[in-house]
N, C-alpha and C positions, 0 to 999 in steps of 0.2 A: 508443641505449637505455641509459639509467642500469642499475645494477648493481639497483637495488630493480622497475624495471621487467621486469627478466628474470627476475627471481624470481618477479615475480606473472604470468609469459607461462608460466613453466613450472609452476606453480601451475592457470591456468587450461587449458594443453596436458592437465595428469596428472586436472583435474573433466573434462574432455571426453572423453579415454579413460577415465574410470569411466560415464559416459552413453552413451557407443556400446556398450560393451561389455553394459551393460544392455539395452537397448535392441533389441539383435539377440538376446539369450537369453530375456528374458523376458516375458509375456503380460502388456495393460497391465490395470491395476489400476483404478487413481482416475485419471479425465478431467479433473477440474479447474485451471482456471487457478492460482491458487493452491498448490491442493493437490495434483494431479497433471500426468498426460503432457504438456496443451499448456501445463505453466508449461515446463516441461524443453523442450518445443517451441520456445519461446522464447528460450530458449539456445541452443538449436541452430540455429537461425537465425543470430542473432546471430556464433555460432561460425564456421559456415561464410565469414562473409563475412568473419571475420577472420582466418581460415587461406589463406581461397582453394585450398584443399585438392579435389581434383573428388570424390575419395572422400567425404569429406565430406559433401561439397555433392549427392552422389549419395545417401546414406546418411539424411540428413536429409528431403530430397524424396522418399523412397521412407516412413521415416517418417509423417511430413505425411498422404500418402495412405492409408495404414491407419488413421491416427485418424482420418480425416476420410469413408472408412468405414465405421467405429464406433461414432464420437461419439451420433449421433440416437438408437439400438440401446441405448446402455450407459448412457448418461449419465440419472442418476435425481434430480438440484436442479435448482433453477433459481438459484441463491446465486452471487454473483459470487465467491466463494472457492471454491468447490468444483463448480456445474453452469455452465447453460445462458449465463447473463446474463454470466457472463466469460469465457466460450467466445467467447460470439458477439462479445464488446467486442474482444478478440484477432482475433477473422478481421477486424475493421472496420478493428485496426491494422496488421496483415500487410499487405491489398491499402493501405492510405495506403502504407505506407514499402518497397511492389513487391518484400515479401521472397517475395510469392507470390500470384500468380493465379487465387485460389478461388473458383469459382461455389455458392455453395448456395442461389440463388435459391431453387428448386425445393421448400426445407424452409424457405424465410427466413418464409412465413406464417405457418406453424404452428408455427415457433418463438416467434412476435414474439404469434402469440394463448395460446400458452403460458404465456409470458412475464409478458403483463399479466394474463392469470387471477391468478398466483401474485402478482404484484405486489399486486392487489386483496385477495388473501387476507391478504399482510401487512399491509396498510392496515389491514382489519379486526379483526387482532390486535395493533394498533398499534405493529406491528414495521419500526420504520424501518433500522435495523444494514445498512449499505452491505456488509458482506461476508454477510451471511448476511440479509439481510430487504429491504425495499423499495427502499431507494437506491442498490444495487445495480443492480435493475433498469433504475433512473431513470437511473446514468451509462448503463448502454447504452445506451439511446433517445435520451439526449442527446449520445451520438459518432454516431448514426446519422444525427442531425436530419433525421428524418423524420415523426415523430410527436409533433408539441409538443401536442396534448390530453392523450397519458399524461403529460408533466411540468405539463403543469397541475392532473392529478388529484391530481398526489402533490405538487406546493405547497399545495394546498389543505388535504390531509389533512394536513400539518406545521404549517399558520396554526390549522386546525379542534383539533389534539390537542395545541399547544401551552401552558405552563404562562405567563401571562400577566400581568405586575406590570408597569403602566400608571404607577405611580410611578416607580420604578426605573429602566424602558422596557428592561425583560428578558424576553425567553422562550426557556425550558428545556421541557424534555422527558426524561420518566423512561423507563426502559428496562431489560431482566434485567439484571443485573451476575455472576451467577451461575446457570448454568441449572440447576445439580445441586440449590443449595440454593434453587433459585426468590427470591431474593434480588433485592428492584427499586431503583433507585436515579437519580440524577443525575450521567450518564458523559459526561466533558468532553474523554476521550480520542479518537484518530484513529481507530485500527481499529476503535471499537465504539458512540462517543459521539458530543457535539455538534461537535468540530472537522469530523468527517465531513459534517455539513449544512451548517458554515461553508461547505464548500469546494465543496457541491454547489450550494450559493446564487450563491456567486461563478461557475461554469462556467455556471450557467444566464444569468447578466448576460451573461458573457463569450462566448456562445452569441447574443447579443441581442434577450433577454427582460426587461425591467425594467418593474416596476410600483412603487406606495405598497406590497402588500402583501411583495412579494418586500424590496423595501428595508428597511420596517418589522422583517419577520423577521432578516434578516442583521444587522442592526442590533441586533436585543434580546438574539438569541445571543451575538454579538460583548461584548456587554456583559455577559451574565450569565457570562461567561468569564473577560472580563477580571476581575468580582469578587473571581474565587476566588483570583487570586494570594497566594502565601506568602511569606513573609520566606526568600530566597535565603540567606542569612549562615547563620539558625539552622536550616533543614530542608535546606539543600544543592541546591535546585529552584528553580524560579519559580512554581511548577503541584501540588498535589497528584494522585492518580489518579483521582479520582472529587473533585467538588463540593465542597467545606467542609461543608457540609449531611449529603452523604451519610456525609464522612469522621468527621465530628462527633463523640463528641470527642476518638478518637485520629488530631489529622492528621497529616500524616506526609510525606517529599520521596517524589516519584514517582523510577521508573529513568529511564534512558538510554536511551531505545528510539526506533523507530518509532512501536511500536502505542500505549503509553502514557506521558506524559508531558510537557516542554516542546517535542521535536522538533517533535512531529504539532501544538500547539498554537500556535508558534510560526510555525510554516509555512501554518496555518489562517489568523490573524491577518496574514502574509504576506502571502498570497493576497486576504485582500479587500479590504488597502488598495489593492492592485497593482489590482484591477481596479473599484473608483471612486474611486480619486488620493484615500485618504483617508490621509494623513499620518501623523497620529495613530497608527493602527493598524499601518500599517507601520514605524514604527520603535518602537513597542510590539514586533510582532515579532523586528525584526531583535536589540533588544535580548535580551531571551528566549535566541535563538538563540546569540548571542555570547558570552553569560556560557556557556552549556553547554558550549561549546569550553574551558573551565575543568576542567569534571569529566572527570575522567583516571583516577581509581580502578573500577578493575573490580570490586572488593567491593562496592563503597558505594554501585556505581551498577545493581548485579543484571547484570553483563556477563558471561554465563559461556559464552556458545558467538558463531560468526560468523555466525548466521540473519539474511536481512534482516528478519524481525517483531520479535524481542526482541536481536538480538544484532549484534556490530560491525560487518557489511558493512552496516546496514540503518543506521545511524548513519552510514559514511561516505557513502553515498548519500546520507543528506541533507544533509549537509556540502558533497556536490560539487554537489548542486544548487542550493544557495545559493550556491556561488563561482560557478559560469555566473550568475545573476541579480544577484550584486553585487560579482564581483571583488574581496572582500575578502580580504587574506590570511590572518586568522585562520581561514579556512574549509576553503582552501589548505594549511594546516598542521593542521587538524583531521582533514581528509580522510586525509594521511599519516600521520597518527600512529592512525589508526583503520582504515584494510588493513594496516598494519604489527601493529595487534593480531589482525585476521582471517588472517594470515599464519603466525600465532604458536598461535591457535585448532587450526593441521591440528597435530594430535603425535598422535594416536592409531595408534595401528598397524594397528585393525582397526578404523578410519574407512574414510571413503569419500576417497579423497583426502586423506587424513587427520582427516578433520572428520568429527562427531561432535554430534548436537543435542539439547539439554537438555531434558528433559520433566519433568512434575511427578511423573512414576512413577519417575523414573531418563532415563537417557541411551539415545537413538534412533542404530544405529549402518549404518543402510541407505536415510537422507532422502534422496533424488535431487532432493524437490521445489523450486520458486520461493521459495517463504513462509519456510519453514524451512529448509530443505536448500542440497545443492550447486548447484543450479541457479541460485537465485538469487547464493549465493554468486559464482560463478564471473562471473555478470552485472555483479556490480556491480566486480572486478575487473580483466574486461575494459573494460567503460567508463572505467575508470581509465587505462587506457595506451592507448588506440585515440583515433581522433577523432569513437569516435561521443559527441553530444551528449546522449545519456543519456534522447532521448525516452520509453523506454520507460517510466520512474516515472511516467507519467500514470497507470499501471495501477495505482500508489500512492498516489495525488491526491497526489503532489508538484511536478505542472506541468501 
């Protein structure tokens, strides 16, 4: 083990004992994948197998079984950030990868008629937002592949409420961009916008669904995407955050992130050449991806905590899942130099682990969760020096 790898084992030893130590004192709070216990569930999984510790492995299991207890009782969304629909997409990936043998048969109906009530509800409010609105739903159903009429309702309702230029051969789709200030817009980003349908288009192919209309769709997105690119040299990006249209007329480079920016867009465009051999698009991509391996400043790039949504583990995550898909070594050396800044992120003393998550009120100094917090944190670490293959970012639509 390298000298940087023991540093990130005892990094990720000292998130694990601040999770158990929680975890046995206090009463859980928020259920969400994302945003609560089964993101931290998630790590602690993952943990145990990488400790091989039986305490652990006991402590975890015993875990598991109280939220899973719970969960039906407490859990009040249905949002794949926060309720039911990333709950359920987790237990789907638990029993695939035998980290646990959970029957919920017994509630899988009336979750799944739950589910597509609310689903339908956001159709109707034409709230498509995969972490909080329709297409969240939609990934569940479609790890479940069990019900290809709910993803047929909800392509439907994307071709039906989509914005349509026939010259161009673009469609877009408008969406809150602000809930406080009810502000609507054309969102091109991963966590909230169109990259998000990019990738939901592609798994539905890649699921082995393909039609004219699915095609036609992926197709005009892809395109009304690609429009919006910015001159890299003078905004520092390839991508603004939102549309030209919407940014109009002050545009401006997006950050370094996951949720907004070239990563998720990059990876978007990725994505759906990878899965119909379209060339073009893919090294449209890969390009994208490669120059951001450039931006290194943490001012300039909004880098101010290690969250995988806005902050440096969540950037080397997708660095390393770009070097599994293309073994380049700029990815390889982006990946390092971005846990080496998530490394640098713990100096707080009265962090959790040291870490500390940036909010727009001030600084969060008790995030345990996936999204923001140590849990993910610790996740994307661990996959850094283990040989696991990092499956688990499908829960990010990064594979």
């Amino acid at each position: 083990m390298t000298s940087m790898e023991s540093i990130i084992k005892q990094k990720v030893d000292l998130i694990a004992e601040c999770i158990f130590a929680k975890i046995q004192k206090t009463q859980e709070e928020s259920f969400g994948l994302y945003s609560g216990e089964f993101g931290i569930l998630l790590f602690l999984f993952y943990y145990s197998k990488f400790s091989k510790n039986k305490k652990h492995i006991l402590l975890t299991e015993n875990y598991a079984e109280n939220l899973l207890e719970q969960f039906a009782k407490e859990v009040k969304l249905h949002t794949f950030c926060d309720g039911f629909s990333g709950i359920s997409y987790l237990f789907v990936f638990l029993r695939e990868n035998r980290f646990i043998d959970m029957d919920v048969s017994d509630v899988q109906q009336l979750l799944d008629n739950y589910l597509i009530t609310r689903m339908r509800q956001d159709i109707r409010q034409q709230n498509y937002d995969f972490m909080h609105g329709a297409l969240g739903v939609g990934l569940y159903f479609l790890k479940r592949k069990t019900n290809p009429e709910y993803i047929q309702e909800l392509i439907d309702f994307l071709y039906q409420t989509a914005e349509k230029d026939t010259d161009n051969k673009t469609f877009k789709w408008k969406s809150v961009l602000n809930q406080e200030e009810k502000t609507v817009g054309y969102n091109i980003a991963l966590s909230h916008g169109m990259s998000s349908i990019v990738i939901f288009l592609s798994r539905v192919i890649k699921n082995g669904t393909i039609n004219e209309k699915i095609l036609e769709m992926l197709s005009g997105v892809v395109n009304y995407i690609l429009a919006q690119q910015i001159d890299f040299l003078q905004f520092g990006s390839c991508f603004p955050s939102y549309s030209l249209e919407t940014s109009s007329p002050s545009i401006s480079g997006s950050r370094l992130a996951w949720c907004y920016g070239d990563l998720g867009i990059g990876v978007a465009l990725w994505q759906a050449g990878k899965v119909l051999n379209k060339t073009e698009w893919k090294e449209k991509g890969l390009k994208v991806l490669l120059q951001s391996t450039q931006r290194r400043n943490l001012v300039e790039n909004y880098v101010q905590d290690a969250g995988i949504c806005h902050g440096s583990a969540g950037i080397a995550m997708i660095y390393h899942r770009m070097y599994f898909e293309t073994h380049c070594d700029e990815f390889k050396d982006a990946t390092y130099y971005w846990l080496n800044q998530t490394l640098n992120f713990s100096c707080f003393e009265d962090g959790l682990a040291g870490y500390k998550t940036f909010m727009q009120n001030g600084w969060k100094c008790d995030d345990y969760s996936l999204l923001t917090g140590i849990s993910g944190i610790g996740l994307v670490l661990m996959s850094c020096i283990s040989t696991d293959l990092q499956t688990w970012d499908e829960m990010f639509l990064l594979s």
